[in-house]
C-alpha positions as CSV (number, residue, x, y, z in Angstrom):
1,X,-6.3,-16.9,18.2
2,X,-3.1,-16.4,16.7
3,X,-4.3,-14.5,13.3
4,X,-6.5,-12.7,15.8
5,X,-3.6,-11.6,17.6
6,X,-1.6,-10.6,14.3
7,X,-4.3,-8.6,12.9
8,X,-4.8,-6.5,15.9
9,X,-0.7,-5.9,15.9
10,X,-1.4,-4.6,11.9
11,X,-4.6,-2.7,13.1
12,X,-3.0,-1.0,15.6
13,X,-0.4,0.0,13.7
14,X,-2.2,0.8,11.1
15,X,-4.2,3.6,13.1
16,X,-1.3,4.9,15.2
17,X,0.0,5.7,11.4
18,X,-3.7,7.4,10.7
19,X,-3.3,9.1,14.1
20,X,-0.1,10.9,13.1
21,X,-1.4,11.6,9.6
22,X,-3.2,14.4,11.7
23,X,-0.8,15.4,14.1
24,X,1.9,15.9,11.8
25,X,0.9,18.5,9.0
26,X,2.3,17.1,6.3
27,X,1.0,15.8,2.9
28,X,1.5,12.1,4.0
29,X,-1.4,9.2,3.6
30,X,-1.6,7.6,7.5
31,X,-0.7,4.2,5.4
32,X,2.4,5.4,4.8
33,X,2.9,6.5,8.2
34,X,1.8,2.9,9.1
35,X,4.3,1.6,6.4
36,X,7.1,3.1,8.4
37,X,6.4,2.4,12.3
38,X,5.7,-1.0,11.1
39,X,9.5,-1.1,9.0
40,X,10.7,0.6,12.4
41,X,9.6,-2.0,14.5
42,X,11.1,-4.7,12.6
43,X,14.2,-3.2,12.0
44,X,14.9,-2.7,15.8
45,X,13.4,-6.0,16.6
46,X,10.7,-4.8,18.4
47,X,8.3,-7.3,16.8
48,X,9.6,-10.2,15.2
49,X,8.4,-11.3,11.5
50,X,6.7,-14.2,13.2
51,X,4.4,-12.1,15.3
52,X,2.8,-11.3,11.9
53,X,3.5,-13.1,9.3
54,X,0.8,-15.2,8.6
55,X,-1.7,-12.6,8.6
56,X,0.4,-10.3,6.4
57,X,0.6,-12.9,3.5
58,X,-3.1,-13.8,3.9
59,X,-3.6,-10.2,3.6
60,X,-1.3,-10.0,0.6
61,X,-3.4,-13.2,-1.1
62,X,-6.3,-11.5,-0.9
63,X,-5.5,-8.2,-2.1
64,X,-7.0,-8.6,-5.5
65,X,-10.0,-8.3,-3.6
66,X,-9.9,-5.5,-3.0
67,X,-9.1,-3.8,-6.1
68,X,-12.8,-4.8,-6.7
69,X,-14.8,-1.9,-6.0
70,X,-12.4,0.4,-7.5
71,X,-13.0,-1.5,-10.7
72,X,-16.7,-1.3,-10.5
73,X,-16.1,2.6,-9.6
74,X,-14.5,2.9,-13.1
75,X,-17.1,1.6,-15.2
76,X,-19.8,3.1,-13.4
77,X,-18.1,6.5,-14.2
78,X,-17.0,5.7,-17.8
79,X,-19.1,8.6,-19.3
80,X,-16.6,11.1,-17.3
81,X,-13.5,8.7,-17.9
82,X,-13.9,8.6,-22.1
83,X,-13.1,12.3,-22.3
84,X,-9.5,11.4,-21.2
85,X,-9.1,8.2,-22.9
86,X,-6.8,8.6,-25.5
87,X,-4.5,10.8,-22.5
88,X,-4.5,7.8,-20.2
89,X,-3.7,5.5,-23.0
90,X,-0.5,7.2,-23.5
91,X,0.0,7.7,-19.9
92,X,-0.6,4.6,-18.2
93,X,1.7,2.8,-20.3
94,X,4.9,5.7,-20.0
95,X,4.5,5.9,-16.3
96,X,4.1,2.2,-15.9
97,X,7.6,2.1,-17.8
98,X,8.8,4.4,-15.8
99,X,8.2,2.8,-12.7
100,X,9.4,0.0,-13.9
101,X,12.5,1.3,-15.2
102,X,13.4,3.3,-11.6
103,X,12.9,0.5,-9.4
104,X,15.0,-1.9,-11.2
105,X,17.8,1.0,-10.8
106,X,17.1,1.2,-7.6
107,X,16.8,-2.3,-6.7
108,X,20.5,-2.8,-8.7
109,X,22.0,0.2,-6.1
110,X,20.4,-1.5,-3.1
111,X,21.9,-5.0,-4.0
C-alpha cells in the first residue's frame, strides 16, 4: 500500500506539471514543470523524502527500461538515420563533452 501511495503522490505531480504545460504558454515539457513542483515541495517540506522515496529509486532502477522502445525506434528507422551519420558521429560525442564539461563547472560553483 505504501509504493501505491508513493506513486500516486509522483502521478499526481506529474500531471499537475502536464496541466500547467497548457495553461502557461511557454515552451516548457509538463515534466519539467513536474520536476519543479516536485523540487518545491521538498524544499518547503511539504512532502518529506520518505513519502516517496522508495518508489522514486525503483523508478530510477528501472529506467533502462524504458530507453527500450526508443532503441528499437532507431533501428527501425535507420534508412532515414544513415543520411546523417557521419554528422551525429561528430556531434554526439562534442555535445556529450560538453555536457560533461558544464556540469562539472557547475557542480564545482554549487559545492
Amino acid at each position: 500500500m505504501k509504493y501505491i501511495k508513493q506513486f500516486a503522490i509522483i502521478l499526481t505531480i506529474t500531471c499537475i506539471g502536464e496541466i500547467l504545460k497548457y495553461l502557461i504558454d511557454l515552451p516548457i515539457p509538463g515534466s519539467i514543470y513536474g520536476l519543479i513542483i516536485m523540487f518545491l515541495l521538498l524544499l518547503f517540506h511539504v512532502l518529506k523524502p520518505e513519502d516517496v522515496k522508495e518508489t522514486g529509486e525503483f523508478l530510477i532502477e528501472i529506467m533502462p527500461l524504458m530507453f527500450i522502445p526508443a532503441g528499437a525506434g532507431l533501428l527501425s528507422s535507420f534508412d532515414v538515420l544513415k543520411e546523417m551519420l557521419i554528422p551525429l558521429l561528430v556531434i554526439i560525442p562534442l555535445t556529450t563533452c560538453i555536457v560533461v564539461f558544464v556540469s562539472g563547472r557547475v557542480t564545482e560553483a554549487v559545492l
